[in-house]
C-alpha positions, 0 to 999 in steps of 0.5 A: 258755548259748549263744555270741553274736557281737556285730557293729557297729551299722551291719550289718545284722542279717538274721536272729535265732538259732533258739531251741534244740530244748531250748527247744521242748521245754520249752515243750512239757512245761509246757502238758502237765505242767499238763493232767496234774495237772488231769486227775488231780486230776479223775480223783482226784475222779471217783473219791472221788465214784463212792465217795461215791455208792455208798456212799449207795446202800448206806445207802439200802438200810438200813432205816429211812433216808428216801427223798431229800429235796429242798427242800420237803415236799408233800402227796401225799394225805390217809390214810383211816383204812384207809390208816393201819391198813395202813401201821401194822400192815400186812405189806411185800410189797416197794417201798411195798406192805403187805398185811393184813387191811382192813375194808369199810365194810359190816364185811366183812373181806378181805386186801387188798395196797395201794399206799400210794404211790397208794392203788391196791388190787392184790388183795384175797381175801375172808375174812368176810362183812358185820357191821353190828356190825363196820362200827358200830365200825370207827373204834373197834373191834379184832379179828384180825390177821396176822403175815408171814415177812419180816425186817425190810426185807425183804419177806414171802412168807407172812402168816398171820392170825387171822380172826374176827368177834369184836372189841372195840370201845373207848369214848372214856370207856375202857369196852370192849364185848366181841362174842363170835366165832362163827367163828375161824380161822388162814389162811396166804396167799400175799403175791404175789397173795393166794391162800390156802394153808391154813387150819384153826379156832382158838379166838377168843383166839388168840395168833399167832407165826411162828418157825423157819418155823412157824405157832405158835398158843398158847390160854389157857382155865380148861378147858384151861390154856395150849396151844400148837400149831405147823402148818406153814405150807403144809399146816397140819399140827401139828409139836408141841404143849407143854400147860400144865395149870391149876393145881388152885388156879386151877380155874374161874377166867377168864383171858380178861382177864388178860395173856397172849401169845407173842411170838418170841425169836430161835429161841424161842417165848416165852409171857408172862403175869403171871408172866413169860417161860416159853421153848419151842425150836424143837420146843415143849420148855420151854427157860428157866423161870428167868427169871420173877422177873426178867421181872415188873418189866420190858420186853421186845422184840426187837432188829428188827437182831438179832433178839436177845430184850431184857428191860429190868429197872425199878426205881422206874420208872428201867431199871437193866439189859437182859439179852440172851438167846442165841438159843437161849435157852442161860442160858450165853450171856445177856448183862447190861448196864447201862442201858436199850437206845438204840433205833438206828433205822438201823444200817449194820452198820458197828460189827458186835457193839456194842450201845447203852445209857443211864443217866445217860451212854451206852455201848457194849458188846460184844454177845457178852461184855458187855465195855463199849467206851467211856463217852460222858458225854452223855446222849442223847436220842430215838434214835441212827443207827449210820453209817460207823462213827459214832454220833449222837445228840441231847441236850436241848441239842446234836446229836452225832457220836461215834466208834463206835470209842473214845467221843469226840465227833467234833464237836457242835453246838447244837440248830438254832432248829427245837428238839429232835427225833429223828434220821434220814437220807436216806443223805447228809445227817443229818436232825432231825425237829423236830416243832410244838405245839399248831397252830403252823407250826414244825415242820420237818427241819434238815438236817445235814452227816454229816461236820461238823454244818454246818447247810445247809438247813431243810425245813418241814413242810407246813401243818397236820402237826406231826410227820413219821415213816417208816413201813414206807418211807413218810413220813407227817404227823401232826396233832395238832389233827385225826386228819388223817394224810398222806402226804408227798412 
């Protein structure tokens, strides 16, 4: 309130009252007051967006998520035949390089490190010399091959290969031409410039396993029975030898074509052949002989995340339980689920211990004590993506979001026009990799918003390739008139 004196209308007026300090101020305040909460809501958003971006670069780094894509997919190049052994069976040595062992046009193998990005070869060590049978079956022949220390996504430091001039080569009708060796050997390389480190000779069937930083190398023969070595990898010295006798019923008889290998399990070496899963730890003691019967009907893996060895048991064809062993093999530890393993092929680790199922639904367990966690009645479809705590999957309809805390679905929406197809990401958006049929153009990526499902744009494949897969970080087009393979950008 303010005093006014009121004056008649013929004085004139000569000046109006001041408008209070107060006033002033206030007016003041306003503009100031409005630009403060501009600014902090700015601010707010600068950080939820710095959060957001960080959070992307730490799902980049996961492996198996795909390189970010923009609003179309090109060709980069076409893939030799080379180019896609190398990115199918090849060693990572960091970014887009792999290494292994290439065969030359004349049959000559070396162990070659290239840039798949650019084709540019980096190194290459010469191995064996030329073979006019080699080089008449590369399209069509199999020999040798190299195992690398590196976890995965994580680039190798050592590869070690079994090299030698015996092969197989395949015949489109099924028949296999057998070319016996006549020079076989392990050598341990060094995956920085291709250098060799050690080597010693091998029979020709030999198996290859890198466990516990050992080189170990197991054989099968009617002479001998099964013998499995470890060398260490940077002298080629044995650590320890397990030797397996033939039995007397099976004198004389040639195991070479029957089933046989190694393969690691978590710490664990595991020999498998006809009769099922034999263990040796670390030192080449038989740790597990108890499970052969379980392992006839089955598969087995082991989880690329974990590392943990899978066996998958079948009955009438239909998976019905997968036994997580202990990664010392300890029978204390194995843990049995029900259902077959949902291959995840990303993984943040933001749900640590759950490990996934299915049967007729989908199921989460508790890796370390089998309790189940939760009961999904979907039934879910090609793979699924572990990310910020959430779980997705497609089914034959539908593409879902399930909380990877209690089982619900967070949201679900109808599969996209572009038609049923595996999950990936870029580590922003959700990805459906829709692949075509039969030469039609309509494969593509339906892009998805993680959070909602919202679909908010579709990329098409480039003509001529039908199916689109990441491959040791790269992506690679398939065909599926020709044998054309690309690579993609």
């Amino acid at each position: 309130m303010q005093e006014v004196e009121l004056l008649d209308g013929d004085d004139d007026v000569a000046e109006q009252p001041a408008p209070p300090a107060r006033n002033r101020r206030r007016l003041w305040w306003v503009p100031v007051g409005a630009a403060a909460v501009a600014l902090s809501l700015v601010g707010a958003q600068l950080v939820l967006d710095a959060r957001e971006d960080a959070a992307v670069a730490r799902l980049a780094a996961v492996p198996g998520v795909f390189p970010p894509l923009g609003d179309e997919l090109e060709v980069l190049r076409t893939l030799s035949r080379a180019d896609v052994t190398s990115i199918w069976a090849g060693i990572e040595i960091g970014g887009s390089r792999l290494a292994g062992i290439l065969v030359a046009q004349d049959g000559s193998q070396s162990f070659s490190a290239i840039d798949e990005r650019t084709g540019e070869r980096l190194w290459s060590t010469p191995l064996l010399g030329p073979d006019a049978d080699r080089a008449a079956a590369m399209d069509d022949g199999y020999g040798g091959g190299c195992q690398g220390d590196g976890a995965r996504g994580r680039p190798a430091t050592v590869a070690a290969c079994v090299v030698t001039d015996g092969f197989v080569r395949y015949g489109d009708d099924g028949t296999q031409e057998r070319f016996p060796a006549t020079t076989s050997r392990v050598v341990v390389l060094d995956t920085v410039d291709g250098h060799v480190i050690t080597g010693w000779d091998v029979e020709e069937t030999s198996q290859l396993v890198l466990v516990d930083g050992l080189v170990v190398v197991g054989t099968r023969d009617a002479e001998h029975g099964v013998v499995v070595v470890a060398h260490d990898p940077t002298s080629g010295d044995e650590r320890w030898r397990y030797e397996e006798p033939v039995d007397a019923g099976d004198l004389g008889r040639d195991p070479s074509g029957e089933y046989w290998g190694l393969v690691a399990a978590g710490d664990a070496v595991a020999m498998y052949d006809d009769d099922g899963l034999t263990f040796l730890s670390p030192t080449g003691d038989v740790i597990r002989d108890d499970l052969r019967a379980a392992s006839r009907n089955a598969g087995f893996t082991t989880d690329p995340v974990t590392g943990t060895f899978v066996i998958t048991s079948y009955s009438d064809g239909t998976a019905r339980t997968t036994t997580l062993l202990a990664r010392d093999a300890d029978p204390a530890g194995d843990v049995v689920l029900r259902g077959e393993p949902l291959q995840v092929t990303v993984d943040d680790g933001s749900l640590p211990g759950m490990v996934l199922t299915y049967l007729s639904h989908a199921y989460a367990w508790d890796r370390q004590t089998g309790e189940e966690l939760w009961e999904a009645k979907v039934q879910p479809g090609y793979n699924a993506l572990v990310i910020r705590g959430r779980v997705y999957v497609t089914t034959s309809t539908e593409v879902l979001a399930v909380d990877g805390r209690s089982g619900a679905v967070v949201w679900r929406i109808p599969m996209p026009s572009s038609g049923t197809g595996s999950l990936a990401t870029d580590g922003r958006d959700l990805l459906l990799l829709s692949p075509s049929y039969d030469g039609a153009d309509d494969g593509a990526v339906t892009v998805l918003d993680l959070a909602t499902g919202d679909e908010l744009r579709t990329i098409p494949y480039p003509q001529g390739v039908a199916d689109v897969q990441l491959l040791n970080g790269l992506l690679v087009g398939w065909s599926d008139v020709s044998d054309e393979v690309t690579l993609l950008g």
